[in-house]
C-alpha positions in Angstrom: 79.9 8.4 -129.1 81.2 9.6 -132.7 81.7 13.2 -132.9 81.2 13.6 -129.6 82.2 17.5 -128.5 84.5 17.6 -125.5 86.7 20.8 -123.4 90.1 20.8 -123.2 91.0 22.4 -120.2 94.4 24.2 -120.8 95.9 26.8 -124.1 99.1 25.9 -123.3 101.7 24.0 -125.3 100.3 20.7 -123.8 96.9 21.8 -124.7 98.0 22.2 -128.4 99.8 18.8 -128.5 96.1 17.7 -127.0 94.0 19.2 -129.3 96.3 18.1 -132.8 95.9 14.7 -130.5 92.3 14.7 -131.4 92.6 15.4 -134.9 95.3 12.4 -135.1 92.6 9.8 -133.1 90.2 7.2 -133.6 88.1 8.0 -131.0 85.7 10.0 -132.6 86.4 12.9 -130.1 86.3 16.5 -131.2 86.7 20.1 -129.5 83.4 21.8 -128.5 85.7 24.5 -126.2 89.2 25.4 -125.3 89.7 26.4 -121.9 92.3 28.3 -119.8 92.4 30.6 -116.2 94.5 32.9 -117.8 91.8 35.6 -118.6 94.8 37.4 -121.2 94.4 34.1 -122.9 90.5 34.7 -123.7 89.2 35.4 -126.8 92.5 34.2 -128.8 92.7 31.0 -130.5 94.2 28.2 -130.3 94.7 25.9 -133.7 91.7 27.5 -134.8 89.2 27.4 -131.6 88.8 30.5 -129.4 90.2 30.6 -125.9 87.3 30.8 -123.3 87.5 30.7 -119.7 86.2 27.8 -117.3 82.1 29.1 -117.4 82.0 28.0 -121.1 82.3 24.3 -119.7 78.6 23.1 -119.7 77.5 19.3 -119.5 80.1 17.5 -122.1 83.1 15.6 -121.5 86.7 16.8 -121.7 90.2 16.6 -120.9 92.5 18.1 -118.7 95.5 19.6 -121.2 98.1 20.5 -118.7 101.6 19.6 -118.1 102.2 20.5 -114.6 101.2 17.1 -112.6 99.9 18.9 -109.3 98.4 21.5 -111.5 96.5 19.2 -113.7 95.5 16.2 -111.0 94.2 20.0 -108.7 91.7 20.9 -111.7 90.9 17.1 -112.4 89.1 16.1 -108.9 86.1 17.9 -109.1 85.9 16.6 -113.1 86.2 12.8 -112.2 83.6 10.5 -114.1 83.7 13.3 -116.9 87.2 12.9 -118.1 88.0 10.7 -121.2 91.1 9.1 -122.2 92.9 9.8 -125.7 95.5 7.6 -128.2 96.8 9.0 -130.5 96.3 7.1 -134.1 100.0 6.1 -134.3 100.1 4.6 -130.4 100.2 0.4 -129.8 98.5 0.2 -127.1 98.3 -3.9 -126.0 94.4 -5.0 -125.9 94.7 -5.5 -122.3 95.9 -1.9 -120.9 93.7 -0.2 -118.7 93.7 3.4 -119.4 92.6 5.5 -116.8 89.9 8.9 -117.8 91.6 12.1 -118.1 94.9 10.0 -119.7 96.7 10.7 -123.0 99.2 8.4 -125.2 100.9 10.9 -127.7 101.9 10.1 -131.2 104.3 6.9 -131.7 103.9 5.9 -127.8 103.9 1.8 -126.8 102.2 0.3 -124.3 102.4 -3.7 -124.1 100.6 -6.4 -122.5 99.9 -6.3 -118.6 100.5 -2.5 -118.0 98.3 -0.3 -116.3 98.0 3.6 -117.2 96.3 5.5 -113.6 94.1 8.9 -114.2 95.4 11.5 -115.9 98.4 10.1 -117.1 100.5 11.4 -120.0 102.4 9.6 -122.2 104.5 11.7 -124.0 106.0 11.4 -127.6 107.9 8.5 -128.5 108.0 7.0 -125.1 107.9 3.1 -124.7 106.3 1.5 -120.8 107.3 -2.6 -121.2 104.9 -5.3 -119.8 103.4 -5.2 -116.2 104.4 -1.7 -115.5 101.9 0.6 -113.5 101.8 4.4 -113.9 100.3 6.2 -110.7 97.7 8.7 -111.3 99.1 12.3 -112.4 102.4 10.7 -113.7 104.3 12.1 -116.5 106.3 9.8 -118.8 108.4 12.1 -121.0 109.1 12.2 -124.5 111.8 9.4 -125.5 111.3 7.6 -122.0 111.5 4.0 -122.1 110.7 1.7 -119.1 111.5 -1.8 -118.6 109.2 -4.7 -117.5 107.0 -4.4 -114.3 108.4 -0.8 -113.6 106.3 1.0 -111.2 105.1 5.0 -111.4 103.9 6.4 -108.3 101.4 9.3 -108.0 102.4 12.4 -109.6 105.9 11.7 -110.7 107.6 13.2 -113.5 110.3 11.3 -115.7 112.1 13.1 -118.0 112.9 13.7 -121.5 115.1 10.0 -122.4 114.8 8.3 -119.3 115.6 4.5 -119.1 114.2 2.6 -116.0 115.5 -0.8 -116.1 113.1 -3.7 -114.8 111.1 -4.2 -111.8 112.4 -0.6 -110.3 110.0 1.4 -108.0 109.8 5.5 -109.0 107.8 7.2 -105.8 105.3 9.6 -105.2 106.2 12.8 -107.0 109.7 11.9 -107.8 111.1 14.0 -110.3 113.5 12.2 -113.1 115.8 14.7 -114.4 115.8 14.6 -118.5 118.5 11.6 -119.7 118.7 9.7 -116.4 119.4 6.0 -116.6 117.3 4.6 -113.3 119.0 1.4 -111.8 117.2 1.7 -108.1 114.1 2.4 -106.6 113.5 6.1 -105.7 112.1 7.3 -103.0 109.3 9.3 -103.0 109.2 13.2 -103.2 113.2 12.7 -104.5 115.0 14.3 -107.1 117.1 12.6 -109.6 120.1 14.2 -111.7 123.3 12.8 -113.1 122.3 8.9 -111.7 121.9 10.4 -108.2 119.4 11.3 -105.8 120.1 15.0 -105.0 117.0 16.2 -102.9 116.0 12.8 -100.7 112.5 13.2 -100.3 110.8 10.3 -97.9 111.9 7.2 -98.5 109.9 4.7 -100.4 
């Protein structure tokens, strides 16, 4: 629908990356409110809307604007089937991709042919996600991340700034990917990566 007025849930930095998102997109999208729980937040603005709390969400569409995964899939459930997806102008996003409600693709992202982008999925700045991968629902792909062919995301993980995930590598239910990691193996869910090793285990994958 052009014009259409959506929320963004969240006046955080992610939420002002999402809202200059909709100013830089095709999809005819444009803020109606600006939401956030933090009450200290209300009545300020953010890029020029005013900050109002959850209430001022009435029957439109919107977007859940924060960076936290757990955080943002928690406040997404009872939302489902009102949540839209958002590219920014500047993504490639191959005709193919399915792109889940509630996901975003920052400025300068690429997405090609085969992939699968879950709910609520970010794609941050600059990051690149090769043919047949599939991001899990809640994931987090970093600025400057760049996966390999038929690289699979699980639910809720997080990959850091300048990750590399070579091809066909499994990353598990809320892993997180320390910033600058170079990913060789599959990682077992829950685990934490730093310096090309896994240093909390998690359950194995």
């Amino acid at each position: 629908m052009a014009n259409e007025g959506i929320f963004v849930y969240g006046a955080g930095g992610h939420g002002r990356v999402v809202v200059d998102t909709l100013s830089n997109s095709s999809t005819g999208y444009r803020v109606s409110v600006v939401v956030d729980d933090d009450a200290k937040l209300h009545g300020e603005k953010l890029l020029g809307h005013v900050i109002r709390g959850r209430e001022a969400i009435l029957g439109e569409r919107g977007l859940v604007a924060i960076g936290d995964n757990a955080a943002r899939l928690r406040i997404a459930a009872p939302l489902r089937g009102r949540l839209v997806s958002l590219v920014h102008r500047t993504a490639f996003v191959a005709r193919d991709v399915p792109i889940g409600e509630g996901s975003v693709l920052m400025a300068h992202t690429v997405v090609t042919v085969g992939a699968q982008i879950g709910d609520c999925v970010i794609v941050n700045t600059g990051a690149t996600i090769d043919h047949d991968c599939r991001i899990g629902d809640g994931a987090h792909i970093a600025p400057g991340c760049h996966l390999c062919g038929s690289v699979e995301v699980g639910v809720g993980a997080f990959l850091g700034v300048g990750c590399l995930v070579v091809p066909g590598v499994r990353i598990g239910r809320g892993a997180f990917i320390c910033a600058g990691q170079t990913i060789t193996r599959d990682v077992p869910d829950g685990a934490r990566v730093r310096g090309a090793r896994v240093v909390a285990e998690g359950r194995k994958a």
